[in-house]
Kinemage of the C-alpha trace (Angstrom):
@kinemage 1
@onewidth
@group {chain A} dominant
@subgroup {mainchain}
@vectorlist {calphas} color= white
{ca unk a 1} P 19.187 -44.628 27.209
{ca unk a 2} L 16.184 -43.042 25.470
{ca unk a 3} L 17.558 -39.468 23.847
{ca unk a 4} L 15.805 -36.368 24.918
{ca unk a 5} L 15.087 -33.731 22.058
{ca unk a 6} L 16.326 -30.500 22.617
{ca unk a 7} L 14.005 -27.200 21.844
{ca unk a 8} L 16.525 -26.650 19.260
{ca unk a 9} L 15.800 -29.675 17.438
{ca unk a 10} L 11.867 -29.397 18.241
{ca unk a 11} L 11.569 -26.146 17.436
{ca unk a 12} L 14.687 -24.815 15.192
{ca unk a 13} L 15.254 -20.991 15.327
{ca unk a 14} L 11.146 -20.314 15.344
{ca unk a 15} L 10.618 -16.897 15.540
{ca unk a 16} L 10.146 -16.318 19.126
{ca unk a 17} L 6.636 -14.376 18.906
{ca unk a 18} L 5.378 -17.273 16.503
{ca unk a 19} L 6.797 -19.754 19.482
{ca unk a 20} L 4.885 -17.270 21.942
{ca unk a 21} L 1.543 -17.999 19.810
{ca unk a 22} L 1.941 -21.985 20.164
{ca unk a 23} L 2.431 -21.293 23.207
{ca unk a 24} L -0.646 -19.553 23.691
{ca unk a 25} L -2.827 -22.299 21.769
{ca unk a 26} L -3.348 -19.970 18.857
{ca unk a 27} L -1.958 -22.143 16.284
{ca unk a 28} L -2.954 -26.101 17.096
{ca unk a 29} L -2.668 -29.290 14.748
{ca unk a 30} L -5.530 -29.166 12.762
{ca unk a 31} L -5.739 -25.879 11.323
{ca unk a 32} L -4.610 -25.109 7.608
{ca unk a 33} L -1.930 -23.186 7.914
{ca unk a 34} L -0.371 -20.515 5.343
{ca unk a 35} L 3.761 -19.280 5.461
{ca unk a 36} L 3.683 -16.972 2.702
{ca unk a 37} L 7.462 -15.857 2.934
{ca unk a 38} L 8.264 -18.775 3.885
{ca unk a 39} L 12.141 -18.509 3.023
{ca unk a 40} L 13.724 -22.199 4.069
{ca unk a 41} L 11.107 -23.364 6.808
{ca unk a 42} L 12.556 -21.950 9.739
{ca unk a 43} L 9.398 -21.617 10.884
{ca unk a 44} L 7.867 -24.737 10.292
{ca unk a 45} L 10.130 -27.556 11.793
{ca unk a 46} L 8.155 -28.075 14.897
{ca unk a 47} L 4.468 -27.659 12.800
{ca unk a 48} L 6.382 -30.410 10.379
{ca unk a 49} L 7.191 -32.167 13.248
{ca unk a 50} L 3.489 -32.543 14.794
{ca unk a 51} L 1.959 -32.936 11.394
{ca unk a 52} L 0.161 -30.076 10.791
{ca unk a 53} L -2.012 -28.901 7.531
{ca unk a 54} L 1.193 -26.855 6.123
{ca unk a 55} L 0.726 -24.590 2.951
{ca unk a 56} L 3.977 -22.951 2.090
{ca unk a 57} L 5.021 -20.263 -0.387
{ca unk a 58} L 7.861 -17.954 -0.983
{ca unk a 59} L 9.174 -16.346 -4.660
{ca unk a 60} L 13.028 -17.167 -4.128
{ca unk a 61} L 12.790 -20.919 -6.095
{ca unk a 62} L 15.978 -22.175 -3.947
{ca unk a 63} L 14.162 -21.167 -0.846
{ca unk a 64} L 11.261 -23.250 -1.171
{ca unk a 65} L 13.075 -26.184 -2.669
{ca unk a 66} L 15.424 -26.160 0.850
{ca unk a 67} L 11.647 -25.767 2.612
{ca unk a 68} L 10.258 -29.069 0.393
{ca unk a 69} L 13.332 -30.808 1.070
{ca unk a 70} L 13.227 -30.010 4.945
{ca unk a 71} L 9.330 -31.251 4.850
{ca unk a 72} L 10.608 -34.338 3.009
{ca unk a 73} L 13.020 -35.300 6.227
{ca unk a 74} L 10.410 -34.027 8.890
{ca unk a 75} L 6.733 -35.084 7.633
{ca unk a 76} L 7.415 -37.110 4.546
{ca unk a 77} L 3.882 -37.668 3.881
{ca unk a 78} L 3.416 -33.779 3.057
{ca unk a 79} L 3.345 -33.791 -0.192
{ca unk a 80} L 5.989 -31.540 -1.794
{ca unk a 81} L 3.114 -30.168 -4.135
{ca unk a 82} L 2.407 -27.805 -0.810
{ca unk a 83} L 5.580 -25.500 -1.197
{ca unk a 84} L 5.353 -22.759 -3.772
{ca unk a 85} L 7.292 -20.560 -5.740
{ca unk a 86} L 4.809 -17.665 -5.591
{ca unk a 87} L 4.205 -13.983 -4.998
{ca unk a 88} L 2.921 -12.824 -1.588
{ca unk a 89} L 0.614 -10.831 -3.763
{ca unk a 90} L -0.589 -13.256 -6.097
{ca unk a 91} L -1.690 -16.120 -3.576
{ca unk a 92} L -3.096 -19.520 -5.585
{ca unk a 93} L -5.488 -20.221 -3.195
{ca unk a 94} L -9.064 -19.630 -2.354
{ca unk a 95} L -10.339 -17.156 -0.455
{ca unk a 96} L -10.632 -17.369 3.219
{ca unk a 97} L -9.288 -21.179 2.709
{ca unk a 98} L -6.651 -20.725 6.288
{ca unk a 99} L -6.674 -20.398 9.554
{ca unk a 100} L -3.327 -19.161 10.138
{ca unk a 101} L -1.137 -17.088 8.092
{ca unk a 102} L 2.115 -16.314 9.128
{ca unk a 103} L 3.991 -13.599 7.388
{ca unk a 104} L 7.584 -13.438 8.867
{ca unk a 105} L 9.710 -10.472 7.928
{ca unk a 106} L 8.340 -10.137 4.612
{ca unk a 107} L 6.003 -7.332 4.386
{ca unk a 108} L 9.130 -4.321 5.011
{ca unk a 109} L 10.660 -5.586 0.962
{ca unk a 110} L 7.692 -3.673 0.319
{ca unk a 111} L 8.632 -1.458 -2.718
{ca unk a 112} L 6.210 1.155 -1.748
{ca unk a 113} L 2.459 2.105 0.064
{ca unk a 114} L 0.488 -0.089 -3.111
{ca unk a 115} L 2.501 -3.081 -3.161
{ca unk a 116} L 2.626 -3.205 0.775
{ca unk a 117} L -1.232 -3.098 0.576
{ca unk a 118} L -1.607 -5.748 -1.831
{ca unk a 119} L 0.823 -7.836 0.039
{ca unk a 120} L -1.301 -7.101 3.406
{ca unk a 121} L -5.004 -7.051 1.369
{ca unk a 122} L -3.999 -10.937 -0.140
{ca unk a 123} L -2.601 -12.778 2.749
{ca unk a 124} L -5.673 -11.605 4.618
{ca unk a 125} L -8.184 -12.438 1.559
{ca unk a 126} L -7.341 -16.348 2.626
{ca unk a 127} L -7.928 -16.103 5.732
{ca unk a 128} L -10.967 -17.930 7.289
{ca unk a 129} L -13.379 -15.865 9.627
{ca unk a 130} L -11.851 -16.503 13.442
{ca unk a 131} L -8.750 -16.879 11.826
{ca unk a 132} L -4.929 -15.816 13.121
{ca unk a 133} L -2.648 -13.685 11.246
{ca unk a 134} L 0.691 -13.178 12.748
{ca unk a 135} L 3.035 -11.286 11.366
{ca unk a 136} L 6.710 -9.923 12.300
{ca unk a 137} L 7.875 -6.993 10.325
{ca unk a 138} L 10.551 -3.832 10.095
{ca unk a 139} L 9.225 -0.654 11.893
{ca unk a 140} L 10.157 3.112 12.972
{ca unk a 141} L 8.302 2.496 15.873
{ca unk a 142} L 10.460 4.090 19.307
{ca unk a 143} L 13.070 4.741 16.488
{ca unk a 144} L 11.084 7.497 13.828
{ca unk a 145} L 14.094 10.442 14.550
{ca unk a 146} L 16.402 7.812 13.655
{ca unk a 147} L 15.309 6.600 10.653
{ca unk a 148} L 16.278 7.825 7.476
{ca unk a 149} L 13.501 8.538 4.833
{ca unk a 150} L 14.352 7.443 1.127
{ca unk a 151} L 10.942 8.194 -0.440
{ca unk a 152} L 7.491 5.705 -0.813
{ca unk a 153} L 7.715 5.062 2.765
{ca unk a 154} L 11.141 3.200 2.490
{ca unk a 155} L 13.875 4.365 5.222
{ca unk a 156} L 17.183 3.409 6.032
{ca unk a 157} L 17.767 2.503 9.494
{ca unk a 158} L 20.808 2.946 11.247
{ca unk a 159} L 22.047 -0.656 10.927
{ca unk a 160} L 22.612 0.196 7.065
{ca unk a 161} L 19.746 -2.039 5.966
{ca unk a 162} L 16.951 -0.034 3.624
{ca unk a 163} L 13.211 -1.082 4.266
{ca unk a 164} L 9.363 -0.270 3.633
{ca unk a 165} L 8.512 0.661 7.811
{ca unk a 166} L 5.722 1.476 9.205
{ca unk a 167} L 4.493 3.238 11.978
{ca unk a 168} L 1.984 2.720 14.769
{ca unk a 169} L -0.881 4.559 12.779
{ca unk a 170} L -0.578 3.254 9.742
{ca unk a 171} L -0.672 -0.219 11.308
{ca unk a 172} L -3.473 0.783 12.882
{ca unk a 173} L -5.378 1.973 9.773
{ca unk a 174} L -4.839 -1.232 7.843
{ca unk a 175} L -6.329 -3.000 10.629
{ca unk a 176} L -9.158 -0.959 11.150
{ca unk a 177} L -9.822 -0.683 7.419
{ca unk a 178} L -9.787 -4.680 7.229
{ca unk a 179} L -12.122 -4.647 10.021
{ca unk a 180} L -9.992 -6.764 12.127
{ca unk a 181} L -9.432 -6.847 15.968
{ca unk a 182} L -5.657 -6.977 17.602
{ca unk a 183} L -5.710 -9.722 19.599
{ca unk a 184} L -2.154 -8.897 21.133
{ca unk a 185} L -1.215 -5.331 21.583
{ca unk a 186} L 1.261 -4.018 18.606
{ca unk a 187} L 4.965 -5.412 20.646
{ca unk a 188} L 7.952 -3.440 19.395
{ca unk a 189} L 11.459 -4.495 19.554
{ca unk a 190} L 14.329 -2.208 19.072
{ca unk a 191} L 17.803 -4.286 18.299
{ca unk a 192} L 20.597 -1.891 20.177
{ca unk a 193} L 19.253 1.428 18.923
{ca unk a 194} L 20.096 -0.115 15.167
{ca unk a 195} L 16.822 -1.112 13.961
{ca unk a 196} L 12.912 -2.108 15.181
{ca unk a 197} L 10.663 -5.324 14.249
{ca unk a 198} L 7.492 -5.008 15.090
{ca unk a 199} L 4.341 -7.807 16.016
{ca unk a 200} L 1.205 -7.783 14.115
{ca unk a 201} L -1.564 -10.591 15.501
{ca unk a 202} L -4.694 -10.275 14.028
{ca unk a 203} L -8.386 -11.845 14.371
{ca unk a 204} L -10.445 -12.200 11.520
């Protein structure tokens, strides 16, 4: 009896709005394609899978070693020289040299308004003209009167957790002042009244 993968296997716990862009044809085998947050791969398993053009950083130096080791399994011919232990800020590669970059609950450690900018201002510096950027990240959006403000834009949300958030305009600025086009309305998500992520899909 041949054995049928499951979507769990295929796909692992993907971020269901990254899932959404596959989907969608978005993201396809053959682009270069930039995690920068990368945390263990989550992610990645079904791009590992297919054999895409993975680049993959994240500054926690036991995440990306669990991320190299889980490329090592999946795609073994990825060399592990494509996992980094960098800053989201401080990307080592060239400029507009991706396709894709996926930033997955990253941007809201923001410490404040500057390093959230040079977070947003980098990832977007490598990406290619007609390229994606997705990103997944904490908001006040539906939730601002419950929100707690702590000072440089960080809050603490109802859940306990403390966070950089943003709101619908100052999304909306950034992408305007990078010049970029939505090419999904903002989608907002609020977890049982506790807390808000928020989907960012871009067009260069």
């Amino acid at each position: 009896m041949v054995k049928t993968e499951t979507l769990l296997e295929q796909f692992d716990h993907i971020d269901v709005y990254l899932f959404d862009q596959l989907l969608r044809g978005r993201i396809v085998k053959g682009m270069r394609v930039l995690d920068a947050g990368c945390g263990t791969g989550r992610n990645l398993v079904y791009m590992l899978r297919q054999g895409f053009d993975l680049w993959a950083t994240d500054r926690d130096p036991a995440a990306v070693a669990a991320a190299r080791a889980l490329a090592a399994h999946l795609f073994p011919r990825l060399s592990p020289d494509r996992f980094g232990v960098e800053l989201v800020e401080r990307l080592p590669f060239a400029d507009q040299s991706m396709d894709v970059v996926i930033s997955n609950a990253v941007l809201h450690f923001a410490r404040d308004d500057q390093h959230f900018e040079a977070m947003v201002r980098e990832m977007w510096r490598v990406l290619a003209p007609g390229g994606v950027f997705f990103c997944r990240l904490a908001s006040s959006i539906g939730m601002e009167d419950r929100m707690q403000p702590l000072g440089n834009n960080r809050f603490l949300s109802p859940d306990g957790s403390e966070h950089y958030l943003v709101d619908e305009s100052r999304v909306m600025t950034i992408t305007s002042q990078l010049g970029a086009r939505l090419l999904d309305p903002l989608k907002s998500t609020i977890v049982q009244d506790q807390r808000c992520m928020t989907t960012w899909v871009l067009g260069r």
